[in-house]
C-alpha positions in Angstrom: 56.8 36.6 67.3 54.1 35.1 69.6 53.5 37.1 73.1 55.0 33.5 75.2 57.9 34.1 73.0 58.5 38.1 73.6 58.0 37.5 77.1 60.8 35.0 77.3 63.0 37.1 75.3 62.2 39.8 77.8 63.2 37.7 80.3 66.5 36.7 79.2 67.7 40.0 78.5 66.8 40.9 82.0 68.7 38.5 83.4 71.7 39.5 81.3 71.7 42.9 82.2 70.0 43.1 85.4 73.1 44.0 87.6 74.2 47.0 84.7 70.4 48.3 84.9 70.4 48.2 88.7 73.7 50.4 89.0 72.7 52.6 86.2 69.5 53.3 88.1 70.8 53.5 91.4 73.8 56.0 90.4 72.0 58.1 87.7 68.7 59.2 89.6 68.2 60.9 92.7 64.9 59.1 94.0 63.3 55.3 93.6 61.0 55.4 90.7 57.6 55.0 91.1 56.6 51.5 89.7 53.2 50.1 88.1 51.6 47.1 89.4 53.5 44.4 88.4 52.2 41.2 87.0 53.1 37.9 88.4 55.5 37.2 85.7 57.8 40.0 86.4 59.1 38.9 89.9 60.9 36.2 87.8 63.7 38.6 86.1 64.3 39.2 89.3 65.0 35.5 90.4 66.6 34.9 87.2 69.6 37.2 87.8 70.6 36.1 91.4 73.4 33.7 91.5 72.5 30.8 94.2 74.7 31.0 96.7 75.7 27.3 96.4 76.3 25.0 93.1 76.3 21.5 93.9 77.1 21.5 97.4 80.1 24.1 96.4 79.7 27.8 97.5 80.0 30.4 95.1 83.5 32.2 95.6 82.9 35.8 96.6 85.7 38.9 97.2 82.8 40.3 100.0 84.4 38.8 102.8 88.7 39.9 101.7 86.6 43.4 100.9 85.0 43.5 104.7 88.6 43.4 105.9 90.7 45.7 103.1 88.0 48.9 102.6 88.3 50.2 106.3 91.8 50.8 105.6 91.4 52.8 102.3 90.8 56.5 103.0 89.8 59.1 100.8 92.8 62.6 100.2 91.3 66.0 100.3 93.9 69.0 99.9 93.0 72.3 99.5 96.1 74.6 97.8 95.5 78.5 98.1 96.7 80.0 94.9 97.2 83.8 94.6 95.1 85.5 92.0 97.3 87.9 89.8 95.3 90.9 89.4 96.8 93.3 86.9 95.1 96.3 88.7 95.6 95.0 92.1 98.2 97.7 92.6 96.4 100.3 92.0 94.8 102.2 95.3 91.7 103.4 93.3 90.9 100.4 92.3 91.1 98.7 95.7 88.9 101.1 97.3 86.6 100.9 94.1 86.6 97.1 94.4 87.6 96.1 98.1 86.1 92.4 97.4 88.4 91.2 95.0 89.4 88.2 95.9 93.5 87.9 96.1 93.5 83.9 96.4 91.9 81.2 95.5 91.8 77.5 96.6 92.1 75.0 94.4 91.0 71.3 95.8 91.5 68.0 94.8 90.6 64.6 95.6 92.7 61.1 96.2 93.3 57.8 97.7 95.5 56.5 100.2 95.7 53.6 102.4 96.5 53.1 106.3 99.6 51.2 107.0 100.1 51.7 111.1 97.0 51.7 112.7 98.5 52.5 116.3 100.7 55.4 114.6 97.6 56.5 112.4 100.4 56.3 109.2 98.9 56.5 106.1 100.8 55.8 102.7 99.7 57.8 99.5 101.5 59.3 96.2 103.3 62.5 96.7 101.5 64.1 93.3 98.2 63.9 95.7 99.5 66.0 97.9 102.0 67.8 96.2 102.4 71.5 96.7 98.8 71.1 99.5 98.2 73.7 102.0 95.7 71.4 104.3 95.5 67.9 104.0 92.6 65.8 105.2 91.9 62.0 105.1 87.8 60.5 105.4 87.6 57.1 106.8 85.2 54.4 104.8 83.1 55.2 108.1 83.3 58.9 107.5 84.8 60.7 110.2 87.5 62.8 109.2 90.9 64.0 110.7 93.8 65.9 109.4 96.5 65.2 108.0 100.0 65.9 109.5 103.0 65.6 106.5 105.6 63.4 107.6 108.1 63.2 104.5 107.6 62.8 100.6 109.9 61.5 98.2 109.0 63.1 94.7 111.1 60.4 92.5 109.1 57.5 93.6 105.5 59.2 93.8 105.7 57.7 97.6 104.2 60.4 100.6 103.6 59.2 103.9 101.3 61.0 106.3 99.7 60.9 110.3 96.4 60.9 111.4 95.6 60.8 115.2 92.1 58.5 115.3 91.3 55.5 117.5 90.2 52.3 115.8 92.3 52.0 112.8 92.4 49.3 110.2 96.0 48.8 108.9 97.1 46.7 105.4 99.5 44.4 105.9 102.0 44.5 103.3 102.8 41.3 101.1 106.2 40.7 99.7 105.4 42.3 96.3 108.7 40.7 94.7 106.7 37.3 94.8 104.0 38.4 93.1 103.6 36.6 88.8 102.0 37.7 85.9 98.7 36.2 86.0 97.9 36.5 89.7 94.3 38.0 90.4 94.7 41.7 92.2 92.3 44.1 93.3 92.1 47.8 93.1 90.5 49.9 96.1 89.8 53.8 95.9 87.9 56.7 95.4 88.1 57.5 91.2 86.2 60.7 90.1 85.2 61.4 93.8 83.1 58.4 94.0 83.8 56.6 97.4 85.3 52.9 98.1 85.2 52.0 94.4 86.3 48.4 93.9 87.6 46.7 90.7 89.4 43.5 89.7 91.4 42.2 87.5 95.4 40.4 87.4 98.6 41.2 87.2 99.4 42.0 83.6 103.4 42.8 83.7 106.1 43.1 86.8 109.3 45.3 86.1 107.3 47.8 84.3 109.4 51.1 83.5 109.4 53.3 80.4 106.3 55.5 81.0 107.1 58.9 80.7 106.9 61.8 82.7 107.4 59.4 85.8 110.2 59.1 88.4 112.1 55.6 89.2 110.4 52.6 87.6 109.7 49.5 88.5 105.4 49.3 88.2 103.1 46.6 88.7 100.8 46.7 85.9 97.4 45.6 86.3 94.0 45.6 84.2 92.1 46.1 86.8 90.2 49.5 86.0 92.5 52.2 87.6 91.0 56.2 87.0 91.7 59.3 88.1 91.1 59.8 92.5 92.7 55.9 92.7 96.0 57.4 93.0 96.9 56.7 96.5 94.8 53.8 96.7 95.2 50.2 97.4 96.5 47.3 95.3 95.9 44.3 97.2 96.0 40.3 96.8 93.1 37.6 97.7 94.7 37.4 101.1 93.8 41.2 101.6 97.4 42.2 101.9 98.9 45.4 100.2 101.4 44.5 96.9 101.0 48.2 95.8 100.0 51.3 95.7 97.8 52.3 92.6 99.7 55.6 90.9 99.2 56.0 87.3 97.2 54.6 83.6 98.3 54.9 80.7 95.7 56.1 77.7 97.3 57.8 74.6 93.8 58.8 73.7 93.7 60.6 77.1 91.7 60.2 80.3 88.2 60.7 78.2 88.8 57.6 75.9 87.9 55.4 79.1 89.9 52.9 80.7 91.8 50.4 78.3 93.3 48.1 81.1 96.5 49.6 81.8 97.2 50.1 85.0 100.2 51.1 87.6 100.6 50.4 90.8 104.1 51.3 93.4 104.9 47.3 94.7 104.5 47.1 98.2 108.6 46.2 98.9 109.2 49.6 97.3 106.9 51.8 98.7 107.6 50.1 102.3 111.5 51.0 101.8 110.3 54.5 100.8 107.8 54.4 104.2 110.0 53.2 106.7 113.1 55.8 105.9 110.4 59.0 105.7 108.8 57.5 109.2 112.4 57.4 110.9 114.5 60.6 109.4 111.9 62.5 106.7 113.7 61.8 103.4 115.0 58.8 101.4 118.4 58.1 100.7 119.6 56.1 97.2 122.6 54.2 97.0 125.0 55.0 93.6 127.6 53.1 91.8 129.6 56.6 91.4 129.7 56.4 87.4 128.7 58.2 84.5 127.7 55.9 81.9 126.5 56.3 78.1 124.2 54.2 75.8 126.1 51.7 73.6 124.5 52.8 69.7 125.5 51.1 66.8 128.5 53.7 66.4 129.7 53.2 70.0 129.1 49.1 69.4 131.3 49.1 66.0 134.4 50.4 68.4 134.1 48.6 71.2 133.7 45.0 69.2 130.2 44.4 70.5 128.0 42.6 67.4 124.7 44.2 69.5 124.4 47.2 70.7 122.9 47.3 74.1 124.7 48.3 77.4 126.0 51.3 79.0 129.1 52.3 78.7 131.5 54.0 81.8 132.6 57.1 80.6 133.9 58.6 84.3 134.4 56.7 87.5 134.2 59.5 90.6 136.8 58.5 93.0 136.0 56.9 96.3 132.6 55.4 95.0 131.6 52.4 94.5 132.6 51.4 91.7 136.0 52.3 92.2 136.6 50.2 95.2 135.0 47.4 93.1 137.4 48.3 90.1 134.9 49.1 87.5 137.0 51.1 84.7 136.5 53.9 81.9 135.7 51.5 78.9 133.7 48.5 80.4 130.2 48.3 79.3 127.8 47.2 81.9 125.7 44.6 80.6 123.4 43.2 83.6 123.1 44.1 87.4 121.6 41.2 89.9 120.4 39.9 87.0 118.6 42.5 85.2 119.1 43.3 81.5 120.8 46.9 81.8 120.5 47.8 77.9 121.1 51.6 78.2 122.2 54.5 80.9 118.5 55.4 81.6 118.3 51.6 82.4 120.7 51.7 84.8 120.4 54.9 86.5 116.5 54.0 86.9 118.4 50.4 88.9 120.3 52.8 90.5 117.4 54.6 92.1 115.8 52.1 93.2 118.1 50.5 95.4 119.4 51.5 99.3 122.7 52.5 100.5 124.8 49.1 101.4 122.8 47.1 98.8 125.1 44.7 97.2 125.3 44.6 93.1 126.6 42.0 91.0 127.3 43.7 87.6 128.2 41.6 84.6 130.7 43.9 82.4 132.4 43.4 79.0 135.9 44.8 79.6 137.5 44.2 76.0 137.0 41.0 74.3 136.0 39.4 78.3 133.4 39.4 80.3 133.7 40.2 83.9 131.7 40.1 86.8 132.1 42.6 90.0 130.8 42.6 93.2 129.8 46.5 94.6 128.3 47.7 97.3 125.8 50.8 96.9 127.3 53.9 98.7 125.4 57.1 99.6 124.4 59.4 96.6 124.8 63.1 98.2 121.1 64.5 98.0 122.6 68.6 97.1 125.8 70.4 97.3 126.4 73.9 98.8 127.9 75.9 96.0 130.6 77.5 98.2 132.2 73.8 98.0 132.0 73.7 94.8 133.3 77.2 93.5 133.4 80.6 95.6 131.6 82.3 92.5 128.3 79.8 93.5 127.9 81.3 97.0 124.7 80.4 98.0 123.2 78.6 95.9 122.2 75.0 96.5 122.1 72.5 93.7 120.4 69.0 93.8 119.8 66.3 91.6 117.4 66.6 88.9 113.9 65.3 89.3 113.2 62.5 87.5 110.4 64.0 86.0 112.8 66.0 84.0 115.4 63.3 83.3 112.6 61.7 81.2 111.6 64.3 79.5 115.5 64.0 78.4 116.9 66.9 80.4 120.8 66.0 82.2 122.3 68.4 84.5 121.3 69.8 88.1 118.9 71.8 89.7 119.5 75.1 91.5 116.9 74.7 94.5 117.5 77.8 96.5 119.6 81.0 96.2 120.2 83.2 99.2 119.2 86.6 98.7 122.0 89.1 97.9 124.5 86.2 97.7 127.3 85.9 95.2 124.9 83.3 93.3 122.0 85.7 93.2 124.4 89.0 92.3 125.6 86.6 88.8 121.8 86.2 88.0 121.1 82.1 89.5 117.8 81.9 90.5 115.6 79.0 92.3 114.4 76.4 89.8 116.9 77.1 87.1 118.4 74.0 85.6 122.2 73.7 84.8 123.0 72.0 81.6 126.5 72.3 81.4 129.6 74.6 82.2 133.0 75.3 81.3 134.4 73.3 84.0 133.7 70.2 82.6 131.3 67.8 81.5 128.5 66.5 83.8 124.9 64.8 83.5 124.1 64.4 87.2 125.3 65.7 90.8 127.9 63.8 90.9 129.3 64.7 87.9 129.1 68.0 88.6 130.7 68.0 91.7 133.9 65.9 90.5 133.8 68.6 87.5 135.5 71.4 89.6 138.2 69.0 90.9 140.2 71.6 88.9 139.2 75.4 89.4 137.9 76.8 86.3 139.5 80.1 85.5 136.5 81.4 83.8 133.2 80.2 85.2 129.5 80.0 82.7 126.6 78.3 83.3 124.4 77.2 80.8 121.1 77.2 82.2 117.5 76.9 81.1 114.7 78.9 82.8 111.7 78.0 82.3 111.8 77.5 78.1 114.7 79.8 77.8 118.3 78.6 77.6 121.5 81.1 78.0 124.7 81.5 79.4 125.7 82.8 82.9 129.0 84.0 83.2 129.7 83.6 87.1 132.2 86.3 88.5 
């Protein structure tokens, strides 16, 4: 190949690549390398790979100025947790005066995203796994002063947290109406991934709806391509206009976090994470309306009897009284087909609708009752958040049982969690503990709190608990 030729080869590869080689440069060494006298030729790779600024009269579209506007308001999560350090001989008195510097704790710290929603009340949304379980919160502004963080509520089953910062000169998101939002549209994602501040990446919206990823709470996920990694969570998901549709939470890899990102992305929409923000901001915890059922997945068994040629659906198997359900008169039998709309083609279907929605919404449920169908018109009541368990049974004294986390209900666990158990109570003298789950017991069948309530509408005479701790299951006989 001639020199001319090389050199122009040379040149067109730098053009191609010069934006990669430039960040690889910048990012990967620590000081400017020193450069040889150039001759004239190489000022042209240079030239070559910057875009005019206008084509034809047109300017070139850019997301700089949207970006001026949106990166002020995307902060970076520091939490510190201190962890006590089990020392086996930590006990000991030699060994303490031997070794006075042990350390007995340790802090662990780790790094997200989150995004200011109320710039007069300094609120700023983020995911509750960011700062789950945190000691001391802190939140850096893209102009680097930093504040704490006070808590101002959580809600675990939607990955929402909401926290305050006091700070003058605030830039706030405002929040689109996500439920407008189409497959195709163009979204950007703003964050801090791997530590690595104000991190912007683009890309569209690849799916709306989105549930069925496991390990997670209530589902109903944007997804997006646009490269989401780990220290986004918290951060912003935002439209051309600069507004908020989501809040980035999760990716999905089943090759894990090291086989890079393969364009599947999650983000909270803005409408739900806004419902979730404004209850926390006024009372500190989220309330969910329920139907009052217990339902069951229509198989090809449960199809067969009820004269279904499909099987999809969820069955009613109970209807608790005074719900809502029974004031819309929803019976044992009818298998629930849709709700506003929405293909409901098993329990876990509807119960993640169910979650989703706020006390007083209004659902239209479209039922097979028999060889009809049937539509009924309910209005979400409030689903009890826990239950004492001296109105449940005397023998349960002191202990407080709550709704599973979701968490667990996808890793296929029903029943309800114990969440506290007052010392020397009756509950604590029959063995409960905190953080033991309840699978069943002998008076009656349950999957939820509900359930488990409307189970001792009749007093057992002889009380167990089937519980699992930790890995281990076993029975509880409560005296």
């Amino acid at each position: 190949m001639s020199k001319p030729a090389k050199t122009l080869l040379a040149l067109t590869l730098a053009a191609g690549f010069g934006g990669f080689a430039a960040t690889a440069i910048r990012e990967g060494m620590d000081a400017p390398a020193r450069a040889e006298p150039a001759a004239p030729a190489a000022a042209v790779p240079a030239m070559a790979a910057t875009l005019p600024p206008v084509v034809d009269g047109t300017p070139l579209p850019s997301l700089a100025p949207m970006l001026q506007k949106v990166t002020p308001a995307v902060v970076s999560v520091h939490t510190k947790q201190r962890v006590r350090v089990r020392n086996p001989f930590a006990d000991d008195p030699m060994f303490r005066r031997l070794f006075p510097d042990i350390p007995q704790e340790r802090i662990n710290q780790s790094l997200g995203s989150g995004v200011i929603v109320d710039a007069a009340k300094g609120l700023v949304l983020t995911n509750h796994h960011v700062i789950e379980g945190a000691d001391e919160v802190s939140v850096t502004l893209a102009d680097g002063r930093t504040f704490p963080a006070t808590f101002v509520g959580s809600d675990p089953d939607t990955d929402v947290a909401l926290m305050r910062i006091q700070a003058d000169n605030l830039t706030a998101l405002p929040l689109a109406n996500s439920d407008q939002l189409r497959v195709g549209d163009f979204v950007v994602a703003v964050g801090n991934p791997f530590g690595f501040s104000q991190t912007v990446t683009s890309g569209i919206v690849s799916a709306v709806g989105r549930s069925g990823l496991p390990g997670m709470g209530f589902q109903n996920f944007i997804q997006t391509d646009a490269s989401i990694n780990p220290g986004n969570s918290g951060g912003a998901l935002v439209n051309l206009r600069g507004e908020l549709v989501g809040i980035n939470t999760a990716t999905f890899n089943p090759q894990g976090s090291r086989a890079g990102d393969i364009g599947l992305g999650f983000a909270i929409p803005a409408n739900l994470a806004g419902n979730v923000m404004r209850q926390l901001a006024s009372t500190g915890e989220v309330k969910r309306g329920t139907l009052g059922i217990e339902t069951q997945t229509v198989d090809d068994q449960l199809a067969k009897g009820l004269g279904m040629d499909t099987p999809r659906g969820a069955v009613v198997t109970r209807v608790f009284p005074n719900s809502a359900a029974a004031a819309a008169g929803v019976k044992v039998g009818d298998v629930v087909l849709t709700a506003n709309g929405q293909r409901m083609d098993s329990r876990e279907a509807l119960h993640n609708f169910e979650g989703l929605q706020a006390v007083g919404s209004p659902v239209a449920l479209e039922i097979k009752r028999g060889a009809r169908s049937v539509k009924v018109d309910a209005t979400l009541r409030e689903q009890p958040r826990s239950f004492d368990g001296t109105v449940l049974d005397a023998r349960l004294a002191g202990a407080t049982f709550t709704e599973l986390p979701e968490r667990l209900r996808q890793a296929g666990l029903d029943g309800v969690l114990v969440s506290a158990v007052a010392r020397g109570s009756r509950a604590a003298q029959n063995g409960l503990q905190k953080d033991d789950v309840v699978l069943a017991a002998t008076s009656g069948e349950f999957s939820d709190l509900g359930g488990f309530r409307a189970s001792f509408a009749q007093v057992p005479r002889q009380l167990v608990l089937r519980v699992l701790r930790g890995n281990a299951r076993g029975d509880l006989p409560m005296q």
